[in-house]
C-alpha positions in Angstrom: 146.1 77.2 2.5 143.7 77.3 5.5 140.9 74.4 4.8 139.0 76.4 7.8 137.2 79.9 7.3 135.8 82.7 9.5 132.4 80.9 8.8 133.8 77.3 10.3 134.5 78.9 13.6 131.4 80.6 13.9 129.5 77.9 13.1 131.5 75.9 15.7 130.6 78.3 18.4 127.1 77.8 17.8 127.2 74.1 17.6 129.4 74.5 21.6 126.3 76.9 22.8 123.7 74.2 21.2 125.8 71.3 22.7 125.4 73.1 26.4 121.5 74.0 25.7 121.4 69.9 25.0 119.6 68.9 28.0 120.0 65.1 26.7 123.6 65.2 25.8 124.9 68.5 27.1 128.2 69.4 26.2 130.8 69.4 29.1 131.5 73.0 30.8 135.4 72.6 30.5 135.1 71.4 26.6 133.2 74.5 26.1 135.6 76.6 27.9 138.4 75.0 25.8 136.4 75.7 22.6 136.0 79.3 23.5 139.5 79.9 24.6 140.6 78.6 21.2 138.2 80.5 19.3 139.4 83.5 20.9 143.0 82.8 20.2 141.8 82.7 16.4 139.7 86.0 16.8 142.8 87.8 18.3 144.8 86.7 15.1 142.4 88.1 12.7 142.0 91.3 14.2 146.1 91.9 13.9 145.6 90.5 10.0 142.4 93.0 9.7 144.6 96.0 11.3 147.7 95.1 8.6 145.5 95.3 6.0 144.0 98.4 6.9 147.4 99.9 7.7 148.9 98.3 3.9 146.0 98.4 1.9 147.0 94.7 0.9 144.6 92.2 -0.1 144.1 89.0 2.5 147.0 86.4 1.4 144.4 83.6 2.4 140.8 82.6 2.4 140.3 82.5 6.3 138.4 85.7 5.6 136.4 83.8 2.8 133.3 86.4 3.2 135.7 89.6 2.8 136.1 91.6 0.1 138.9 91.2 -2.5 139.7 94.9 -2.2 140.2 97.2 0.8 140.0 100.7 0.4 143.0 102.9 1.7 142.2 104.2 5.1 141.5 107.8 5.5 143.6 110.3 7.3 142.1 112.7 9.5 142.3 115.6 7.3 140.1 113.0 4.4 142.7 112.4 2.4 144.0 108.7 1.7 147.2 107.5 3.6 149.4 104.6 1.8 152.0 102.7 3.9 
Protein backbone atom coordinates (compact mmCIF):
# COMPACT_ATOMS: atom_id res chain seq x y z
CA UNK A 1 0.00 0.00 0.00
CA UNK A 2 1.09 3.45 -1.23
CA UNK A 3 2.36 5.47 2.05
CA UNK A 4 2.08 8.68 -0.43
CA UNK A 5 -1.41 10.25 -1.53
CA UNK A 6 -2.60 12.67 -4.27
CA UNK A 7 -2.39 15.35 -1.36
CA UNK A 8 1.65 14.52 -0.75
CA UNK A 9 2.42 15.41 -4.19
CA UNK A 10 0.57 18.47 -4.34
CA UNK A 11 1.82 19.61 -1.35
CA UNK A 12 5.33 18.81 -2.70
CA UNK A 13 4.74 20.99 -5.72
CA UNK A 14 4.10 23.79 -3.67
CA UNK A 15 6.84 23.36 -1.29
CA UNK A 16 9.34 23.16 -5.14
CA UNK A 17 7.49 26.66 -6.22
CA UNK A 18 8.13 28.11 -2.50
CA UNK A 19 11.68 26.69 -2.61
CA UNK A 20 12.32 28.80 -6.12
CA UNK A 21 10.34 32.05 -4.63
CA UNK A 22 13.18 31.52 -1.59
CA UNK A 23 15.27 34.37 -2.33
CA UNK A 24 17.60 33.22 0.63
CA UNK A 25 17.77 29.60 -0.14
CA UNK A 26 16.23 29.18 -3.52
CA UNK A 27 15.74 25.90 -4.73
CA UNK A 28 18.02 24.88 -7.79
CA UNK A 29 16.22 25.26 -11.43
CA UNK A 30 17.25 21.61 -12.51
CA UNK A 31 15.88 20.09 -8.88
CA UNK A 32 12.78 21.75 -9.69
CA UNK A 33 12.71 20.52 -13.23
CA UNK A 34 13.36 16.96 -11.86
CA UNK A 35 10.52 17.43 -9.33
CA UNK A 36 8.06 18.46 -11.94
CA UNK A 37 9.00 15.84 -14.37
CA UNK A 38 8.37 13.23 -11.76
CA UNK A 39 5.21 14.71 -10.60
CA UNK A 40 4.05 14.51 -14.03
CA UNK A 41 5.02 10.93 -14.45
CA UNK A 42 2.65 10.35 -11.31
CA UNK A 43 -0.24 12.66 -12.83
CA UNK A 44 -0.12 10.61 -16.11
CA UNK A 45 -0.58 7.33 -14.02
CA UNK A 46 -3.58 8.55 -12.28
CA UNK A 47 -5.31 9.80 -15.11
CA UNK A 48 -5.09 6.05 -16.88
CA UNK A 49 -6.33 4.66 -13.15
CA UNK A 50 -9.20 7.54 -13.27
CA UNK A 51 -10.14 6.53 -16.96
CA UNK A 52 -10.30 2.52 -15.75
CA UNK A 53 -12.51 3.29 -13.23
CA UNK A 54 -14.68 5.27 -15.12
CA UNK A 55 -14.69 2.60 -17.92
CA UNK A 56 -15.25 -0.51 -14.91
CA UNK A 57 -17.15 1.31 -12.51
CA UNK A 58 -14.56 -0.34 -9.93
CA UNK A 59 -13.65 1.26 -6.72
CA UNK A 60 -9.75 2.64 -6.41
CA UNK A 61 -7.73 -0.64 -5.24
CA UNK A 62 -5.51 1.90 -3.17
CA UNK A 63 -5.49 5.11 -1.14
CA UNK A 64 -3.35 7.17 -3.64
CA UNK A 65 -6.70 8.88 -4.36
CA UNK A 66 -7.24 9.27 -0.48
CA UNK A 67 -9.78 12.40 -1.15
CA UNK A 68 -11.90 10.32 -3.77
CA UNK A 69 -14.98 8.89 -3.25
CA UNK A 70 -15.54 5.20 -2.28
CA UNK A 71 -18.13 4.86 -5.07
CA UNK A 72 -18.03 5.87 -8.77
CA UNK A 73 -21.15 6.12 -10.57
CA UNK A 74 -21.50 4.14 -13.95
CA UNK A 75 -20.66 6.49 -16.78
CA UNK A 76 -23.48 7.47 -18.99
CA UNK A 77 -23.96 6.55 -22.54
CA UNK A 78 -24.88 9.08 -24.95
CA UNK A 79 -28.41 8.11 -25.23
CA UNK A 80 -28.50 8.61 -20.84
CA UNK A 81 -28.60 5.40 -20.12
CA UNK A 82 -25.77 3.71 -17.84
CA UNK A 83 -23.11 1.55 -19.69
CA UNK A 84 -21.33 -1.38 -17.46
CA UNK A 85 -18.08 -2.90 -18.83
Amino acid sequence: MPKNKMKDLRNHLFAALEGLADRQKPLEVDRAKAIVSVSKALIETAKVEVKFLEVTGALPADEFFAEAPRSLPAPEKPNGRAHRV
